[in-house]
N, C-alpha and C positions, 0 to 999 in steps of 0.2 A: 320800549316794549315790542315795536314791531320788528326791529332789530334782532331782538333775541328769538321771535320766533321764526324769522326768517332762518337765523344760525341754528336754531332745531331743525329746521325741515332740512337745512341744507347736508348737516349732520347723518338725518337719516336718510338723504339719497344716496351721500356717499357709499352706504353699504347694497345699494342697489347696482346692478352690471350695467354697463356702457353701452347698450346694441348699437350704438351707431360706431361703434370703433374700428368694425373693417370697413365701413367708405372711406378712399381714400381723398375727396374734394372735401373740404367745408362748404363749399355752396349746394353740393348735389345736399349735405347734410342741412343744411338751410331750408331745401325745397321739401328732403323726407318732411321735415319739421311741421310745415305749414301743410303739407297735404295730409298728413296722418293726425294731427289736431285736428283739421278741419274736419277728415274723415271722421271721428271718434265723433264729433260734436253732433253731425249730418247723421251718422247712424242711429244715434240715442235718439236722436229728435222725429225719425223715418221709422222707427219699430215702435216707440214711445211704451208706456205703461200703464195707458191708462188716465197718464194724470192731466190737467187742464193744460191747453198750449204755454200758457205765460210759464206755469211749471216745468213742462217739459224743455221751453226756451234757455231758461234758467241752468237747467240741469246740464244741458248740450255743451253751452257755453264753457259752466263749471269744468269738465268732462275734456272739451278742447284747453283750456288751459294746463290742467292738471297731465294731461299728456304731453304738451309742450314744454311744463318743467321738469318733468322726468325725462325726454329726450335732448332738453338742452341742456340737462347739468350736465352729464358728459363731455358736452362741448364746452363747457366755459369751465370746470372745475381745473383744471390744469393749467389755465389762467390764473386762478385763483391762488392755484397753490406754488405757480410761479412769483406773484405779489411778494405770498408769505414766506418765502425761500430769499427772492431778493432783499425785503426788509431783514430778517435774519443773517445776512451774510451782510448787509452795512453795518449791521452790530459785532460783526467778525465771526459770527457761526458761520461755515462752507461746508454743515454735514446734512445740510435737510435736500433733499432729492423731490424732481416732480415724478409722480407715477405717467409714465410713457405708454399708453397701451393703443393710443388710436393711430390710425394711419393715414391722419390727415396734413395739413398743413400746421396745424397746431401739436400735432404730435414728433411733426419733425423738429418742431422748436422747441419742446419739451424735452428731448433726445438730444437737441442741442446746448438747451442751458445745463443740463446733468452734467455734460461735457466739459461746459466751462466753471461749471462748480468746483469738479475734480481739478481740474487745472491751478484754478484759484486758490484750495487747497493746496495742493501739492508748492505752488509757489510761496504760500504763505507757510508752511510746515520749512522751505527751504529758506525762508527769511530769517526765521526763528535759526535754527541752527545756525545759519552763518553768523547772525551776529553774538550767538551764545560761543561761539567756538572763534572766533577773533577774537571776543572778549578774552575766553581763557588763553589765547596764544599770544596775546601783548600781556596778559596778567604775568603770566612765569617771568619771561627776560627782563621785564620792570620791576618786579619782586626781587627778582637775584641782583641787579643792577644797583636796587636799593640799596641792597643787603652790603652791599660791597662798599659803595660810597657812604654809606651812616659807621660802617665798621672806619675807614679810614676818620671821618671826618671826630668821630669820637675817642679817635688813639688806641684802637685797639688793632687794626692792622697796620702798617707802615704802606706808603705807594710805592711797594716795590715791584718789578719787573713783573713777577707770577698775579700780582693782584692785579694791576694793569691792565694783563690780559685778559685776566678773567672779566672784567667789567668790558672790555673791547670786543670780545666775542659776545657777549650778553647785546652789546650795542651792535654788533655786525647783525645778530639774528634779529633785531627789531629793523635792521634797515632792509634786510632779505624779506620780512613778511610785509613791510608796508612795499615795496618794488613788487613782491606777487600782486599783492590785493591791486595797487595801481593797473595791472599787465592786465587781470583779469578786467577789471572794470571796463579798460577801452577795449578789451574783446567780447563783451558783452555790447560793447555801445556799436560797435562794429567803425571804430575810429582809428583802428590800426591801419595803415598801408604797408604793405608789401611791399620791398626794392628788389625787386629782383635782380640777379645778374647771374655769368655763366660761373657755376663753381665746378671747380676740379675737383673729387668726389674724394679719391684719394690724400689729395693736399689737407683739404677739410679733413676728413677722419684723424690724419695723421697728429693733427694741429687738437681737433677736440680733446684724445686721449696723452697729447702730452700734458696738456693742461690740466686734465683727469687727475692723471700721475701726479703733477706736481703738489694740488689740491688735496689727495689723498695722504701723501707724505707728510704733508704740513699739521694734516691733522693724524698722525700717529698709524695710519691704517698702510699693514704690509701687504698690498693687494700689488698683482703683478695682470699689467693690461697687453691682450694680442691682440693683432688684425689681421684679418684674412680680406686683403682687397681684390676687386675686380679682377678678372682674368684681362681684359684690355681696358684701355684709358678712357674713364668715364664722366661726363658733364652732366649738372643739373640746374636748369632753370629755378632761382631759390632765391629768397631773403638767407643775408648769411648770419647777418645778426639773431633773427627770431629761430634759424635755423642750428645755431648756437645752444640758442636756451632746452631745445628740445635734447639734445644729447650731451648737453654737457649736466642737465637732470639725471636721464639715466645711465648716465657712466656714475654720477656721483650716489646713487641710488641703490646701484650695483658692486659699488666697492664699501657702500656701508653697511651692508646686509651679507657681504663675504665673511668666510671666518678667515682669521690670519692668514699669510700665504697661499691665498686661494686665487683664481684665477674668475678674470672677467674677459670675454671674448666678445669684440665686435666684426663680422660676417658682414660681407656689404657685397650684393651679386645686383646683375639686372637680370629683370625678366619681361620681355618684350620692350616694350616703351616706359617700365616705370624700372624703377630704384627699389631696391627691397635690403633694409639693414636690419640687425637682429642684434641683440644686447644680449648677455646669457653670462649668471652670475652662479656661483655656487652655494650659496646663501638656502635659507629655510624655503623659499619659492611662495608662490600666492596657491592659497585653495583654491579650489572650482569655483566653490559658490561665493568666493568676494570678487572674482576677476572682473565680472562686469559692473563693479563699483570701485574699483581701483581709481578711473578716473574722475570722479566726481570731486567734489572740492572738501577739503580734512580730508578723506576716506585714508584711513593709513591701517585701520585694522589691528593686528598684534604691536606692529609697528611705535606704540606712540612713545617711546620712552628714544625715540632715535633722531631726537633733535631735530626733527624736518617739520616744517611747517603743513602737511597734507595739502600744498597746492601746485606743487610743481607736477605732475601728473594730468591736472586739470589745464595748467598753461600746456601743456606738451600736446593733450590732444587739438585742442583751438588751435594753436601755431600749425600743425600736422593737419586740419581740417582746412583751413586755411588757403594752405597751399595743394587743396583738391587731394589730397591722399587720406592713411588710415592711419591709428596706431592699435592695436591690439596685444592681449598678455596670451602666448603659444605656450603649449603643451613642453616639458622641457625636452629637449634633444635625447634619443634613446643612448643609453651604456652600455657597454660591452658587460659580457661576464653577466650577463641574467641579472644586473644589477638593476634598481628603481631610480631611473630618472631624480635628480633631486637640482635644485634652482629654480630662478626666475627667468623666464626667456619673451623678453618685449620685442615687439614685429611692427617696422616703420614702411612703412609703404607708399612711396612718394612718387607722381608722375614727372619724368623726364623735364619735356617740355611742359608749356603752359597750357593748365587743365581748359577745358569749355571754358568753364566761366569767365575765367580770368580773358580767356581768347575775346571774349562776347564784348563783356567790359571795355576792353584795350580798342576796339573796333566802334 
């Protein structure tokens, strides 16, 4: 019983204003507390009504209290509804919010768990998706895979050379998505290292887009790849392997988003101390408003019917962060003839030498 009237009263201060919410100490809020109770009590008891001391003792008291709960719920209410927000979120609600209004020490914790609410959301909203969206990206090549082997093993297709393959590609894309998910995981875990060594910029490029070509050819796609290298002979301090995965994504990205004999250009210039390479495809390009979701993990957009797994973008930025640089999606290269820009143009942006960090680290 006393329970529930406590939770009535407490109920109706809620709709009461906080005046202690611009001190910004709780202690100074501590002392208003006990001097303004005190006061209230002292006053009623000093002007009094007339009524017999023991009464008026009584009343003062009452009087100091009933001020001290209406100035200390402020104080503790946001506690309170910090409790009911963390119990809430063990149950896996991350939508209930404390109200933030004071500008004490309690209100900056209050401003802080909102913050970690969102977070914990936002982490928990990207759990859900990834493992909804691996589920369906092993579901497809295992369905097809099936499809293939129950067709042979029940005599309705023969294992000949075309079905073969068809089951082998279906097997190569399940071994490409479990090789991301691993990549991601230890770059998540931050378990990757870096080997650095000195690469010839040129060599490298030349080497990614033969491979490009070859790759592309293999799989039926007439895309023709140029390079436009350095003006003089240029080195970079790099992993070549993880530096690999980053452009031989977007060459392969770039020639599968071209239309027939279309051109993929890679541009590789310095500028001051860093490396600046640019990919630039003639394909449908990214809108505005996905570009800064491109890199995120699935994000493929119109994309999903083009056999990519949505992770290679998300390994390219880590690899590319990685090693102290950027990756970004650029505005496409202007056209002559008043014509509208049309493609995709990815912007790599790598330091020379060894970034700060790495420097700190190594020291």
């Amino acid at each position: 019983m006393n329970e529930a009237i406590w939770a009535w009263i407490n109920r109706g201060l809620d709709l009461l204003p906080r005046p202690l919410d611009p001190v910004r100490s709780i202690k100074v809020k501590l002392g208003i507390l006990l001097v303004a109770s005190g006061a209230s009590g002292l006053a009623f008891f000093w002007i009094g009504i007339g009524w017999i001391p023991p009464w008026t003792s009584v009343t003062a008291i009452f009087l100091a209290l009933l001020t001290s709960q209406v100035l200390a719920h402020g104080m503790t209410s946001p506690l309170r509804e910090m409790t009911a927000a963390a119990r809430a979120m063990a149950r896996g609600d991350y939508t209930r919010r404390v109200r933030s209004t004071s500008r004490d020490e309690v209100g900056e914790l209050a401003i802080a768990f909102n913050q970690m609410a969102a977070e914990l959301a936002e982490a928990d909203r990207q759990r859900r998706e990834l493992i909804a969206n691996v589920s369906h990206e092993l579901r497809t090549p295992i369905t097809a895979l099936q499809g293939v082997l129950e067709n042979i093993v029940d005599g309705i297709a023969e294992p000949e050379p075309a079905t073969l393959r068809t089951a082998l590609a279906q097997t190569e894309r399940l071994g490409h998505l479990v090789a991301d998910l691993l990549d991601l995981s230890r770059l998540d875990a931050g378990v990757v290292p870096l080997r650095r060594v000195d690469i010839d910029v040129a060599d490298f490029l030349d080497e990614a887009v033969r491979q490009a070509a070859v790759s592309a050819s293999g799989a039926g796609r007439t895309v023709e790849f140029q390079v436009r290298q350095p003006a003089a002979p240029l080195h970079i301090k790099a992993d070549p392997w993880r530096l690999h995965q980053v452009f031989a994504n977007l060459l392969d990205n770039a020639a599968r988003h071209s239309p027939a004999g279309g051109n993929v250009l890679v541009i590789a210039e310095q500028r001051a101390d860093r490396l600046t390479v640019e990919v630039t495809d003639e394909g449908e390009g990214i809108p505005v408003s996905e570009r800064s979701r491109v890199f995120e993990r699935f994000t493929r957009g119109e994309r999903a019917g083009d056999g990519g797994t949505g992770l290679g973008l998300a390994i390219a930025r880590w690899v590319v962060e990685l090693h102290g640089g950027n990756i970004t999606v650029a505005d496409p290269a202007p056209t002559g003839g008043g014509r509208r820009a049309t493609g995709c143009r990815i912007r790599v942006d790598l330091p020379l030498g060894l970034p700060r960090v790495a420097l700190a680290t190594a020291a």
